[in-house]
LUMGU-994452 format. One record per atom (N, C-alpha, C): x, y, z. Coordinates in steps of 0.2 Angstrom, whole numbers, plus 5000, padded with zeros to 4 digits. Example, Ala and Ser with C-alpha at 12.3 -4.5 7.8 and 13.67 -1.06 7.14 Angstrom:
2
506649725039;506249785039;506649845039;506449895035;506849955036;506450005039;
//
This chain:
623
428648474940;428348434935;428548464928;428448534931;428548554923;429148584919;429448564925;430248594925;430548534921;430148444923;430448394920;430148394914;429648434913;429248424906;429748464899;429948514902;430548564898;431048524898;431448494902;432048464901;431748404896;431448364895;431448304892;431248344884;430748434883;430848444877;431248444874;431748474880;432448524877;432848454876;432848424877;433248334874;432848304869;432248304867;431848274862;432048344856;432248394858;432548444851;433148414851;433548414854;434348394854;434348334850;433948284853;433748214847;433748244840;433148264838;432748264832;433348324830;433748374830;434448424829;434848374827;434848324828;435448274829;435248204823;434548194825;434648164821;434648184811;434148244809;434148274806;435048294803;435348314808;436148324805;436448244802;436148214807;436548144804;436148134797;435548154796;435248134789;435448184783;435748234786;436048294781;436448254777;437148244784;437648204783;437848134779;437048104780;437148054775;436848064767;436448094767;436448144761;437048164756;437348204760;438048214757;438448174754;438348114759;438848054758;438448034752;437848004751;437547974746;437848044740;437848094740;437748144733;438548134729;439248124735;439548114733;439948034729;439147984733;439347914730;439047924719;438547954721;438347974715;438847994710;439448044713;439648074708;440248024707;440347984711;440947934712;440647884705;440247874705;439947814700;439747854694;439547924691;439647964686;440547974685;440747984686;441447984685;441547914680;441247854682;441347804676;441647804671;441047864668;440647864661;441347904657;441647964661;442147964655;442747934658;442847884662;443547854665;443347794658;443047764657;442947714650;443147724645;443247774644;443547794636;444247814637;444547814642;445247824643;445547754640;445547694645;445947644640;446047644631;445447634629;445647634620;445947724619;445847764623;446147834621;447047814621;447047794628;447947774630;448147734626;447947674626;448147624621;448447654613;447947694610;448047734604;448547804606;448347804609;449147844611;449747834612;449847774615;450647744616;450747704610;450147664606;450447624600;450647674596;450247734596;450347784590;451047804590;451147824594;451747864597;452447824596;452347774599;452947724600;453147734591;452747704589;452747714581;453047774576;452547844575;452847894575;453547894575;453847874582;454547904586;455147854582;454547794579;455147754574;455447764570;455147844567;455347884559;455347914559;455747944555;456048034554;455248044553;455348134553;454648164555;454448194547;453848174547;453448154540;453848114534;453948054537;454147984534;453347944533;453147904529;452647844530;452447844537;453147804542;453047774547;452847844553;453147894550;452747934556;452247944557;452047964549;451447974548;450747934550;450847864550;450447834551;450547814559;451047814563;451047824571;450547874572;450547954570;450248004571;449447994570;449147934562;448347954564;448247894569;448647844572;448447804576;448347854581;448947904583;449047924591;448547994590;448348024587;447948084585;447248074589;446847994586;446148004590;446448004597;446947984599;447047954609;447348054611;447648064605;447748124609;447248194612;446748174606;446148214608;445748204612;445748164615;445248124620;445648164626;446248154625;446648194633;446848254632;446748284628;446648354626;445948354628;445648354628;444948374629;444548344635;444948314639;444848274645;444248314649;444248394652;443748414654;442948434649;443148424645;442348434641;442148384641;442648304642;442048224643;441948234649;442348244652;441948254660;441348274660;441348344658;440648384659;440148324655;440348304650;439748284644;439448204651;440048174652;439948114655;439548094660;439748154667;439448164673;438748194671;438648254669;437948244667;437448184664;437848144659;437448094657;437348064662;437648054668;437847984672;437348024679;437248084680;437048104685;436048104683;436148124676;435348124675;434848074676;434348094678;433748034681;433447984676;433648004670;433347944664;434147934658;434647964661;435147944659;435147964649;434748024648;434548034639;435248074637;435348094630;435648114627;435548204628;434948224631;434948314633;435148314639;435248274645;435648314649;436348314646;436448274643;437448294639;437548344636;437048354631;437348394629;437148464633;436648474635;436648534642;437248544645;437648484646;438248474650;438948504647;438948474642;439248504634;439248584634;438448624633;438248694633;438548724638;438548704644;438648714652;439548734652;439848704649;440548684650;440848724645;440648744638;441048784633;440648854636;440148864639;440148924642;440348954648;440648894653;441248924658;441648934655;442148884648;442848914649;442648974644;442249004640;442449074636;442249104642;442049114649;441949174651;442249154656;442549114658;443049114665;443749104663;443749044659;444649004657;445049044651;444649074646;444949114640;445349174646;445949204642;446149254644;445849294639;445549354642;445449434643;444449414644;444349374650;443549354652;443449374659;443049354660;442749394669;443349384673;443649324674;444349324679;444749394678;445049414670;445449474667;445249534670;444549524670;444049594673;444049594681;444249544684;444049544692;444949554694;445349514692;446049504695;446649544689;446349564685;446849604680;447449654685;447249684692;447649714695;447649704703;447649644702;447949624707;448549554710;449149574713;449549544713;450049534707;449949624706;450549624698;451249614700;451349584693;452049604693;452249604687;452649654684;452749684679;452149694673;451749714678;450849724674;450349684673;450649614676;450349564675;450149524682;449449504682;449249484688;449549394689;449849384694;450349334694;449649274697;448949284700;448449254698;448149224690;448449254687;448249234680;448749224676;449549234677;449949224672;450449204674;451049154673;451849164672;452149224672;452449254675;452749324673;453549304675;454049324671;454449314670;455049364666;455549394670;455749454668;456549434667;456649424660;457049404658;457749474654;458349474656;458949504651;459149504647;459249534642;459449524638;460149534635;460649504630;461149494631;461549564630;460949604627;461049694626;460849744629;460749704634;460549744642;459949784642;459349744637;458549764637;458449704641;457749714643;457349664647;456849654643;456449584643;455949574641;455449524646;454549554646;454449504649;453949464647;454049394649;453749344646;453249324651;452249334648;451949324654;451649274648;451449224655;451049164650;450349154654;449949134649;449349134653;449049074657;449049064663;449049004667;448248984667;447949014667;447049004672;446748944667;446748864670;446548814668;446048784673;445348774673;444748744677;445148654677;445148644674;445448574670;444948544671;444848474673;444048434674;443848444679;444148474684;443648514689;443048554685;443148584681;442648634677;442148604674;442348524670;442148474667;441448454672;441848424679;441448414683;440948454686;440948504686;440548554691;439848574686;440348564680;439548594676;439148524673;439448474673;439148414671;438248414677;438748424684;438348404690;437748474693;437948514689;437548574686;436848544681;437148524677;436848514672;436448454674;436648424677;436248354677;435548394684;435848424688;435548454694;434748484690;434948534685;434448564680;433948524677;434348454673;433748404670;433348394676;433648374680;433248314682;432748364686;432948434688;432348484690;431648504687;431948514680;431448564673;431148514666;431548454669;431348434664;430748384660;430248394666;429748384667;429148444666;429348504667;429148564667;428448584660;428048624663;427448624657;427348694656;427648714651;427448794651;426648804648;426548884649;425948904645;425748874638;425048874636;425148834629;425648884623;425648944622;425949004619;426648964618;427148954623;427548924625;427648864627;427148814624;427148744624;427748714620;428148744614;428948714611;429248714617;429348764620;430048754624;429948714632;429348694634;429048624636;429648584640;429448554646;429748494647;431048504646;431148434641;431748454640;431948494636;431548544634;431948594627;431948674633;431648664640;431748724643;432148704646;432848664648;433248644650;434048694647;433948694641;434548724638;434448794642;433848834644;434048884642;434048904651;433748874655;433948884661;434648864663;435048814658;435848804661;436148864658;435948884652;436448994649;436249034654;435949044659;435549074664;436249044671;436048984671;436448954677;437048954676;437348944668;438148954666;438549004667;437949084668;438349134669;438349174676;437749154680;437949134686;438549114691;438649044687;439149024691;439849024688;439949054683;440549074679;440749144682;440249184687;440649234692;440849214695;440549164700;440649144704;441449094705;441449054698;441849034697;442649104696;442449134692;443149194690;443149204697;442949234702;443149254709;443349194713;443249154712;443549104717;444349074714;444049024707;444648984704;445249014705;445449084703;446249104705;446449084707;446049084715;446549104721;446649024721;446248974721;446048894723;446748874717;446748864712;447248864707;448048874710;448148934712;448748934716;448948924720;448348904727;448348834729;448548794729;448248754722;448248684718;449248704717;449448734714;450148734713;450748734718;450348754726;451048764730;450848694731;450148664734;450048584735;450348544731;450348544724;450648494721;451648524721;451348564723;452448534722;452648544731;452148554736;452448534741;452448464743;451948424737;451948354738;452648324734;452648344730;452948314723;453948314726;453748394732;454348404735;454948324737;454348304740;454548244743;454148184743;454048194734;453648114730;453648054733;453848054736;453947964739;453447964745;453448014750;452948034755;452348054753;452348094748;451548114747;451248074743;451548024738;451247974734;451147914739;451547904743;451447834748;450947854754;450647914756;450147924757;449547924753;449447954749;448947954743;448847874742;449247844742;448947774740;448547744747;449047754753;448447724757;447747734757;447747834758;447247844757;446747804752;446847804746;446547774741;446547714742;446847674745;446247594745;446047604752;445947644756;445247664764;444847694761;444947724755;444347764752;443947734748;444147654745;444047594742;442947564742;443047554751;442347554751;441647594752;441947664752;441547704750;441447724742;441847704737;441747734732;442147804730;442247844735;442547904734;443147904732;443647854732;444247854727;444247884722;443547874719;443647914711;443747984713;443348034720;443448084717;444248114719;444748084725;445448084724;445648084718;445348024716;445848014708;445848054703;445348104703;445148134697;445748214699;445748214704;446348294708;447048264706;447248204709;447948174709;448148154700;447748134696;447748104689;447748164683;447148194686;447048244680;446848334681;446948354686;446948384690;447548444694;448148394698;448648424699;449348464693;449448544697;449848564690;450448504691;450748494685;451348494685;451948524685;452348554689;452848584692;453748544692;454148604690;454748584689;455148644693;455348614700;455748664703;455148714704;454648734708;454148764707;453748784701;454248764696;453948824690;453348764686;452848814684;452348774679;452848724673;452648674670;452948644664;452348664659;452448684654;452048694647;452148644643;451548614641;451748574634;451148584628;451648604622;451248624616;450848554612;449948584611;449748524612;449548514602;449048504600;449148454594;448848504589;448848584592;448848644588;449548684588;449848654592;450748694593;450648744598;450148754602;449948804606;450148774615;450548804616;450848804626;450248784629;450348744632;449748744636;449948704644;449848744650;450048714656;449848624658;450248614660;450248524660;449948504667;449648474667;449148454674;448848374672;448948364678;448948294680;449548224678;449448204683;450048144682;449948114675;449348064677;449148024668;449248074664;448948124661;449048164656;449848174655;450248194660;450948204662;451548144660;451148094662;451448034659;451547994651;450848014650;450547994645;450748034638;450948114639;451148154636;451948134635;452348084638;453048084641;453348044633;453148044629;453048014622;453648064617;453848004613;454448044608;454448104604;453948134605;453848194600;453748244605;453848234612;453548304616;453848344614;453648404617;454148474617;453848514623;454048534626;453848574634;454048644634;453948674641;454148744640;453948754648;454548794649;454448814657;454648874658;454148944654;454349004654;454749034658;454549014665;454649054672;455749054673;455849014666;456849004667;456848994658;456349024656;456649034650;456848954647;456648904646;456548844643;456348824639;456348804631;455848744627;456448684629;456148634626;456448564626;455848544623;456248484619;456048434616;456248384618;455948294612;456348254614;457248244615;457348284610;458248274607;458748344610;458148394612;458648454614;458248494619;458648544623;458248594628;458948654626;458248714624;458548784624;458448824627;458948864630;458848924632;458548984628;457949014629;457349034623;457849114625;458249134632;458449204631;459049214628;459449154627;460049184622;460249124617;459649074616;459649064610;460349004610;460448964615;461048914616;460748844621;461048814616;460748764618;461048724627;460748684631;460848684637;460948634637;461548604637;462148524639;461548454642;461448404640;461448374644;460748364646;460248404643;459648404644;459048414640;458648374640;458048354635;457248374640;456848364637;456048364637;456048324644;456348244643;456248214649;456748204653;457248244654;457448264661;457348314664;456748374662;456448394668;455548344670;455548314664;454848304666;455148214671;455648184671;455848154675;455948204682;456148224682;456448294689;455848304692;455248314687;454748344691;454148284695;454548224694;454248154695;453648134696;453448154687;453048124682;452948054684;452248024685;452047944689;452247934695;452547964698;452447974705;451847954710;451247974707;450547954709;450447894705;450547854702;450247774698;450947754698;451547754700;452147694699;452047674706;451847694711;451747654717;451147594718;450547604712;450047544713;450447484709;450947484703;450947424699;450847334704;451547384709;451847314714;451147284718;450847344721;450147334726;449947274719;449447304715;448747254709;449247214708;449647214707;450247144703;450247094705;450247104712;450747074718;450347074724;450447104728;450347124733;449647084733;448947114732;448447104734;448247034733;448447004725;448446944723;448646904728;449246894732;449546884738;449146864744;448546924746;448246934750;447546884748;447446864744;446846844740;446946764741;447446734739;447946674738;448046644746;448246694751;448346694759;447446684762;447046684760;446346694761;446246614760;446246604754;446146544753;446546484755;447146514757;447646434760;447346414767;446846464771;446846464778;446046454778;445546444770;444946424770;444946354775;444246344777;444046274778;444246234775;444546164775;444746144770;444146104765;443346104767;442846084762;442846144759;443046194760;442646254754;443346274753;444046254753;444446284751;444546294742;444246214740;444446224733;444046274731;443446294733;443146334729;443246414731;443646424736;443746494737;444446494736;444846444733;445246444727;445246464720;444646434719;444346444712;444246534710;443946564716;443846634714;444346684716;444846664721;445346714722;445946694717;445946644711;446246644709;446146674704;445546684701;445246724696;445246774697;445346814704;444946884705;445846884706;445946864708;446946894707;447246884702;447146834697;447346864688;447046914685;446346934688;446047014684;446447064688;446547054694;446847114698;447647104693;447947054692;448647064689;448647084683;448247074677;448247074672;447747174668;447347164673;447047234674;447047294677;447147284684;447247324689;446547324693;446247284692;445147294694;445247264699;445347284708;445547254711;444747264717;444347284715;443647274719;443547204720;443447174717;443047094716;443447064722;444147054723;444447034731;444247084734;444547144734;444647164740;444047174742;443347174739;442647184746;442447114746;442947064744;442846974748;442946984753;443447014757;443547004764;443647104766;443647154766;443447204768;442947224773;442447204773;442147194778;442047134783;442147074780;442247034785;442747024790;443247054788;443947064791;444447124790;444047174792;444047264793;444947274795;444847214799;445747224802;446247204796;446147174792;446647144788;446647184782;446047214779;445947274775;446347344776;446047334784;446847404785;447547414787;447747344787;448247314787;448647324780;448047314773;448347284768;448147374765;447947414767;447847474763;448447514767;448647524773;449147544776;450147524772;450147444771;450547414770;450647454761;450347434757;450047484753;450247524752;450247584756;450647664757;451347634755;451547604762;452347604762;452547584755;452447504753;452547474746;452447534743;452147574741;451847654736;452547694737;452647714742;453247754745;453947704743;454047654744;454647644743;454647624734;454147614731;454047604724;454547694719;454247724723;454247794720;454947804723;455147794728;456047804731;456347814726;456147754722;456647714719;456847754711;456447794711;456447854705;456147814697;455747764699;455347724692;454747764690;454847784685;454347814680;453847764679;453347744681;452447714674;452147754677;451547744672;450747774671;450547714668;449847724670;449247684666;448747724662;448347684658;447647724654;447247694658;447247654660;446647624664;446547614673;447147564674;447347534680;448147514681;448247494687;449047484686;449147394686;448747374681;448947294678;449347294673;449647224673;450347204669;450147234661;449647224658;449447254652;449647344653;449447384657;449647454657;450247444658;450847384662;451447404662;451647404656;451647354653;451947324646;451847394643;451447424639;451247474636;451647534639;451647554646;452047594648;452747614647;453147544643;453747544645;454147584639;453747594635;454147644628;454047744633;453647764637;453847804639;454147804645;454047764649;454747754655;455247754651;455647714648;456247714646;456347804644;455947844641;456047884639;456247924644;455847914650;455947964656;456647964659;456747914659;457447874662;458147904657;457947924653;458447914649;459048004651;459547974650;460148034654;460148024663;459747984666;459747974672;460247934675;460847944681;461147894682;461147844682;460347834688;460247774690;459947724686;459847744680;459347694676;460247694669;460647644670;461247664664;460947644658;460447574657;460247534653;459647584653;459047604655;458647624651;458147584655;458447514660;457947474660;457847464667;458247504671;458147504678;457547514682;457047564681;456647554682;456047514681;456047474676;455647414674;455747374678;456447364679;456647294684;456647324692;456747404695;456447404700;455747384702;455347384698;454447374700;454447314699;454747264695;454647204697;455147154702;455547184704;455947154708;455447174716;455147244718;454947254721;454047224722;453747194718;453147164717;453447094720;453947054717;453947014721;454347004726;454547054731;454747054736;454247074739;453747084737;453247114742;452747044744;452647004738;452246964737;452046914745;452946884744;452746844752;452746904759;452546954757;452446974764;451847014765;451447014759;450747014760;450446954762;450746894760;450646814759;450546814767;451246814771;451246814776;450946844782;450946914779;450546944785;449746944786;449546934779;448746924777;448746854783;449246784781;449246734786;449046744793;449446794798;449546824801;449146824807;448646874802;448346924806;447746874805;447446824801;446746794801;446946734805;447546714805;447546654812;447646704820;448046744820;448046774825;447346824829;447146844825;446346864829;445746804825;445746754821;445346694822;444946744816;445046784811;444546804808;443946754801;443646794801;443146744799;443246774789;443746764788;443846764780;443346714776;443346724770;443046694765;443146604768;442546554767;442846494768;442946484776;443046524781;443246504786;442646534790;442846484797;442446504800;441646504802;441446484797;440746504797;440746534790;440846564789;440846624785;440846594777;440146564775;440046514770;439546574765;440346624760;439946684756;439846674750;439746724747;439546704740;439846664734;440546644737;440946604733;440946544732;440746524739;440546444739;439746444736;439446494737;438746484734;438746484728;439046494724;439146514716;439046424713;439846404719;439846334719;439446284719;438846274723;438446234726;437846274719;437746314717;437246324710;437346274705;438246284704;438246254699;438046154699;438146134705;438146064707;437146054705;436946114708;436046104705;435746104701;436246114695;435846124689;435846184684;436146254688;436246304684;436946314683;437046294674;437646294674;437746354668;437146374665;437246464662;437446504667;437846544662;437746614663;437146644667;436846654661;436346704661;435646684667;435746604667;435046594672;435546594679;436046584680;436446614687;436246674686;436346744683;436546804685;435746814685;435246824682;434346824680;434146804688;434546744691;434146694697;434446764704;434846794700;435346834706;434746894705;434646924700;434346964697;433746974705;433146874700;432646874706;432746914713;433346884714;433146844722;433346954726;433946984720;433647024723;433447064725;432847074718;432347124720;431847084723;431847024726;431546994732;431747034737;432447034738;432847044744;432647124746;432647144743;432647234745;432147234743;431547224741;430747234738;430547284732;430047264727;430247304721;429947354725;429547374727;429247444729;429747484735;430347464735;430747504739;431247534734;431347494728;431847544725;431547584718;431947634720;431747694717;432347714711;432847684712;433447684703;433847634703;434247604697;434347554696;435047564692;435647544693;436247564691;436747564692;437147524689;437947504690;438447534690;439147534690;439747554687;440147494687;441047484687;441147424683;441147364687;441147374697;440847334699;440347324703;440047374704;439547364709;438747374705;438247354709;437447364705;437247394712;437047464712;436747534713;436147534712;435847534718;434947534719;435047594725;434547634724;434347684727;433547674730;433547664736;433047644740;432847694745;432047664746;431647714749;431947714758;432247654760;432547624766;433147564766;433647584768;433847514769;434047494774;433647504779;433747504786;433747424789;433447364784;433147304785;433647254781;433947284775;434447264775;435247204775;435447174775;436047134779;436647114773;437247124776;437747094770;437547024772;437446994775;437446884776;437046894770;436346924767;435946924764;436046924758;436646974756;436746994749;437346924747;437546894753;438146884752;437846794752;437246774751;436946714752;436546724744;436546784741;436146794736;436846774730;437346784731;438146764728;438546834727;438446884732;438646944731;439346944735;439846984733;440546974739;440547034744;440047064743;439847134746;439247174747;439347214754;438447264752;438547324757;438647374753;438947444756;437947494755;437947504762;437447564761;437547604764;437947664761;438047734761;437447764762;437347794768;436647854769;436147794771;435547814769;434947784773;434547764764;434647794761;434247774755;434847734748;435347724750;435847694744;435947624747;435947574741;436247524742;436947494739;437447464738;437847454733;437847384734;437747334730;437947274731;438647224726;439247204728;439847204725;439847144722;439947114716;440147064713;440447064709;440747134705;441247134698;440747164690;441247124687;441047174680;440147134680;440247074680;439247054680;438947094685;439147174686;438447214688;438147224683;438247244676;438047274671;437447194669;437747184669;437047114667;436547124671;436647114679;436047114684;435647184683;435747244683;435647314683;435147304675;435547284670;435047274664;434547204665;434747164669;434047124669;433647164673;433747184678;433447214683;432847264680;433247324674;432947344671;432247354667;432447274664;432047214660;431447214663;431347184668;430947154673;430647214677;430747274679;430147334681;430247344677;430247364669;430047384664;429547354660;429447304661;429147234660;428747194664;428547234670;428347204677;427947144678;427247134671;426847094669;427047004671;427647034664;427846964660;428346924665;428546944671;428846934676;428746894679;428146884680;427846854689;428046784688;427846744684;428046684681;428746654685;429246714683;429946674685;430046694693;429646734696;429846744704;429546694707;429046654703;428546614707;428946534706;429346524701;429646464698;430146454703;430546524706;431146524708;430946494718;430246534718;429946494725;429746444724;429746414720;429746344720;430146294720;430646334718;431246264716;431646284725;431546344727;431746344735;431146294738;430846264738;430346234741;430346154742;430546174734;430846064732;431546054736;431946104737;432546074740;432546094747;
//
């Protein structure tokens, strides 16, 4: 007996070890959903950044240098270039603002304090890093963890060596101290000191525990960064080695990583993160002070690909600009080569020339393929919506709003169309087409793009016109188109799947429809009634935060164990992802921000409320 009384404890601990880890693990998973939706905050200000950067630019590029017309291309393209010049200090300011628990203006700037005090003691050359790795893995005196070292001849048979300073946090640094920093508010900043010390109270002792935390972890950071860095540099050019493989990968991954949220944090290492390498070697580009500075990430990579560049790739003795590339050791200039045929070479867009054909084509395809095979009572109106949600997918690259119409109701066709996805990614990039986006890969970032493709392209065989690659990505969107079409077909009549319209499966699309036949034909009293119903549906006293990104509304709950997508999807939602045990996401598009701010309204307001929860049970009653 007692021997059975042991074995069922030693199982009742294996349970409770087990389940405990699985709550660890969904913990993580929620910390990281978090950071997937702070990322937002400074991913919004890149479109009007890039847009002002290519119109500036294009323009500039149309005039001798300090003419009117340059002149005035430069103060258009000036505010867009600062913004991408300074990409990791919005990160920092951003993710703190988007991480903190009342969302105010002192965890920012904490975040702000947090990030100019990692890079003077860890990213400046002669800071803690100089002092930990100054002698190690020298070459020619210089620690090849912190610099370009390059031992060049001279035509008088002296040597010179050219060491250039590499150690770049980039928004990884951005990030770490944002989430730092938001870590801190939402700990201290509630805090009550002594009366003596009543000023520094609450959020004003915040600043001074993140100077405390900054220098902590700015050791921490100089001892690891180096070597992570180097890292970063073999990865991206063993990817870049064989662009069309690593980029057609990357893209799968990226739309399976789709319904988690996590995409953003992929996107932020492959966009603005990864060095960019030519023939191993770093590429340097002099930024809006005339100062070298190591080039990292595709978009910035791409987005720099503009008529005025000028680069440098120490490690072989290179500048280049638009119109010429010199050899900097003997002073002659090198045939046949400009600015953008190595940043072509080093296949610059490589990571975003594979989405165009996908958002353009493809998915809209997949959207259209949903709706021919609806019921035919509910086809016209899941017409209505795949029609809309595949003009925004083409026109802006926003492709959440379809893809979680059927992602979870038809799991098999999602992985179907994120696998196919890769391949289309990988034969897009084959093809050696140069785009970038500022935002997404819709037809508005293509158009925009096409003043620096041309430029990448240019001295290239393959492109003789200039215009090759523009017409590769479109020729290949619409080759793609009937066989998303098709196989989407395919696969929902051959396993019988219960897509939007079919089957049973009467989702929020159709219910949008059937509102408006009863009388709500506002805006706002649709999206207010969606609001009700639901913090009915989840209970106000179960959620504990409230908050969107561009498509989802983000409720943080006490349980969501009770939960159901039929529910949310009955409410008019196309989706409802709950990560971990305490997050909820529910998916409908850009009108999250409406719900999340009525939602706001109304527990902020609790009183003045009841009125319309009671009005909304009632008109459920009459029908």
């Amino acid at each position: 007996m007692e021997e059975k009384k042991l074995v069922q404890n030693k199982s009742n601990e294996k349970t409770i070890i087990k389940e405990k880890k699985q709550k660890e693990k969904f913990s993580f998973l929620s910390f990281l959903q978090k950071i997937g939706k702070s990322l937002v905050y400074p991913i919004a200000v890149l479109p009007a950044a890039a847009l002002a950067l290519r119109i500036g630019d294009a323009i500039s590029g149309a005039g001798d240098m300090y003419s009117g017309i340059w002149w005035f291309g430069w103060i258009i393209e000036t505010p867009g270039a600062i913004i991408f010049d300074n990409l990791a200090m919005i990160f920092g300011v951003g993710v703190a603002f988007g991480l903190a628990k009342d969302h105010r203006g002192e965890a920012a700037l904490v975040g702000l304090i947090g990030y100019l005090g990692l890079v003077a003691l860890v990213q400046n050359e002669h800071s803690l890093t100089s002092l930990i790795y100054d002698n190690v893995l020298t070459k020619d005196g210089y620690s090849q963890l912190l610099y370009y070292v390059t031992e060049v001849t001279n035509p008088d048979g002296t040597t010179t060596i050219y060491a250039t300073w590499l150690l770049n946090l980039g928004v990884f640094g951005g990030i770490a101290m944002g989430i730092l920093a938001a870590w801190l508010y939402n700990k201290f900043s509630d805090i009550q000191l002594p009366k003596a010390l009543g000023f520094f109270s609450g959020r004003r002792f915040v600043p001074m525990v993140m100077l405390l935390a900054t220098l902590l972890f700015s050791f921490l950071m100089a001892i690891i960064w180096p070597w992570f860095q180097l890292a970063l540099v073999e990865l991206a050019y063993g990817l870049l080695y064989i662009p069309w493989l690593g980029g057609g990968v990357y893209i799968a991954i990226n739309r399976l990583l789709i319904p988690t949220g996590l995409h953003q944090v992929l996107n932020v290492f492959f966009w603005f993160q990864m060095p960019i390498t030519w023939e191993g070697n770093q590429i340097f580009i002099q930024d809006t002070t005339g100062t070298f500075v190591p080039m990292f990430g595709d978009i910035n990579a791409f987005l720099e690909s503009g008529s005025n560049v000028v680069i440098a790739i120490p490690e072989i003795g290179v500048v280049a600009n638009s119109d010429i590339a010199y050899d900097i050791n003997t002073g002659t200039e090198i045939p046949d080569r400009t600015a953008f045929t190595y940043l072509q070479e080093a296949n610059v867009g490589a990571f975003q020339v594979g989405f165009f054909p996908i958002m353009m084509f493809g998915l809209p395809a997949v959207g259209l393929a949903i709706a021919s095979q609806a019921d035919k009572e509910y086809r016209k109106s899941v017409y209505a919506f795949m029609i809309t949600a595949a003009a925004v997918s083409f026109l802006t690259g926003i492709t959440e709003p379809l893809e979680f119409s059927f992602m979870f109701v038809s799991p098999l066709l999602y992985l179907a169309y994120a696998l196919l996805s890769g391949v289309v990614g990988a034969i897009t990039i084959a093809t050696g087409a140069s785009f970038g986006f500022g935002f997404s890969a819709g037809a508005i970032d293509f158009g925009l793009s096409v003043p620096n493709s041309l430029n990448l392209s240019h001295g290239i065989s393959s492109y003789a016109n200039g215009w090759g690659g523009f017409i590769n990505v479109l020729l290949i969107g619409i080759i793609v188109f009937p066989i998303y079409y098709l196989m989407s077909i395919l696969i929902i009549k051959k396993f019988n799947l219960a897509t939007p319209g079919r089957g049973g499966n009467i989702s929020g699309i159709i219910e949008l429809g059937e509102d408006e036949k009863n009388g709500i034909n506002s805006k706002d009293d649709k999206y207010f009634k969606m609001t009700i119903e639901t913090i009915k549906l989840v209970g106000k006293d179960n959620i504990t935060d409230i908050d969107n990104c561009i498509t989802r509304l983000r409720l943080s709950v006490k349980d969501n164990s009770n939960l159901k997508k039929e529910d949310a999807i009955k409410i008019g939602y196309t989706g409802l992802i709950s990560p971990g045990t305490k997050s909820l996401q529910f998916i409908i598009g850009p009108e999250s921000e409406i719900i999340a701010k009525n939602m706001k309204e109304i527990f902020d307001n609790w009183e003045n409320y009841q009125d319309y929860f009671k009005y909304y049970d009632d008109k459920v009653k009459e029908k």
